[in-house]
C-alpha positions in Angstrom: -26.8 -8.8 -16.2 -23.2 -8.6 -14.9 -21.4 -5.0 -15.4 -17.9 -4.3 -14.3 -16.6 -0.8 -14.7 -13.1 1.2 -14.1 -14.6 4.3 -11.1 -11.2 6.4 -11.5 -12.6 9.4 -9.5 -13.7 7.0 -6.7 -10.2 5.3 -6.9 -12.3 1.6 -7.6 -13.0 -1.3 -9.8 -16.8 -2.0 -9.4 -19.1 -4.7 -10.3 -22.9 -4.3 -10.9 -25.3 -7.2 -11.5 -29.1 -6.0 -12.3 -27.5 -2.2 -11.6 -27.0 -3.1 -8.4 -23.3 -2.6 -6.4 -21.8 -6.1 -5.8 -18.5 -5.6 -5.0 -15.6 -3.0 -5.6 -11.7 -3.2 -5.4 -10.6 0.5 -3.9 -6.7 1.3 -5.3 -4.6 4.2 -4.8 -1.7 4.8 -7.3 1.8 5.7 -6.4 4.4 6.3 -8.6 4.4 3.1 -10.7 2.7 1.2 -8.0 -1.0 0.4 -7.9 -2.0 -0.7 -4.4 -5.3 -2.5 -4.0 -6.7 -1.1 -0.5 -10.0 -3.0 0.0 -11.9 -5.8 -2.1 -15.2 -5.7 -0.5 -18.7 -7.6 -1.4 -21.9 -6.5 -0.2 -23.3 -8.7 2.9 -26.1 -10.3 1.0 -23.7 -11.4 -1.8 -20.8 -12.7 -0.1 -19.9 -16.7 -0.9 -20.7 -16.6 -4.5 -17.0 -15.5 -5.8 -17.7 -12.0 -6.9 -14.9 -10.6 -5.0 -12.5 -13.0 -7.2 -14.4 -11.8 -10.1 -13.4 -8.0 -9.4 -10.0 -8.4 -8.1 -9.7 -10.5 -11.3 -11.2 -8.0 -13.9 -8.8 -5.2 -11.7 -5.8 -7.4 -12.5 -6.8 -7.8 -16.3 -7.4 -3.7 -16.7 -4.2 -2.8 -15.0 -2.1 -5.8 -16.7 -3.5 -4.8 -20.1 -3.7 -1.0 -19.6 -0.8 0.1 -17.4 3.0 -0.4 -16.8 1.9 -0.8 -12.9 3.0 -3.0 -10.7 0.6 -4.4 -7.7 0.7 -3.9 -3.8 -2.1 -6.5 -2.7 -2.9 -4.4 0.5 -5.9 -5.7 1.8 -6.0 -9.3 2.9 -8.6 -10.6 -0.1 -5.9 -9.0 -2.8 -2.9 -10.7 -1.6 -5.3 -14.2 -1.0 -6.3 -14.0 -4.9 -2.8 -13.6 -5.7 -2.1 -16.8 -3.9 -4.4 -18.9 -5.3 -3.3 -17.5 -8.7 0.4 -17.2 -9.1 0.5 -17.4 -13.0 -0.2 -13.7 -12.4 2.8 -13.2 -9.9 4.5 -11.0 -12.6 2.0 -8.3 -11.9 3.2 -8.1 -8.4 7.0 -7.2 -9.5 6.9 -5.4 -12.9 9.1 -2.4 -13.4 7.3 0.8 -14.9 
């Protein structure tokens, strides 16, 4: 079973399969900017697209649930963003 979850007192986005940690997006907010700091995927996990599935469920929560706009710090961040530029607004939108 595949849980994601909103962490806002560890400043993350976290996925959970079988209650285990997967992966996690870390953000910090700054005025009306939400930078994504780290996207990171436990070792054994890595190649099966969990990262994209948590940068993805970030990008839905703060599309759908904020006036933020997104800093892709981390490498992975600004690489999803890439690959998926219908979602380019979220980069740029005013607060």
């Amino acid at each position: 079973m595949t849980e994601f979850t909103i962490e806002p007192d560890a400043n993350r986005y976290a996925m959970h399969m079988d209650g285990e940690l997967v992966a996690v997006v870390d953000y910090s907010v700054n005025g009306n900017a939400i930078s994504l700091t780290r996207v990171y995927t436990a070792p054994h996990r890595r190649g099966r697209g969990h990262a994209a599935e948590v940068v993805a469920f970030a990008a839905d929560d703060i599309e759908q649930n904020t006036d933020l706009h997104i800093v892709p710090m981390c490498w992975y961040a600004a690489e999803w963003f890439d690959k998926h530029p219908e979602r380019a607004n979220l980069l740029s939108r005013a607060a």
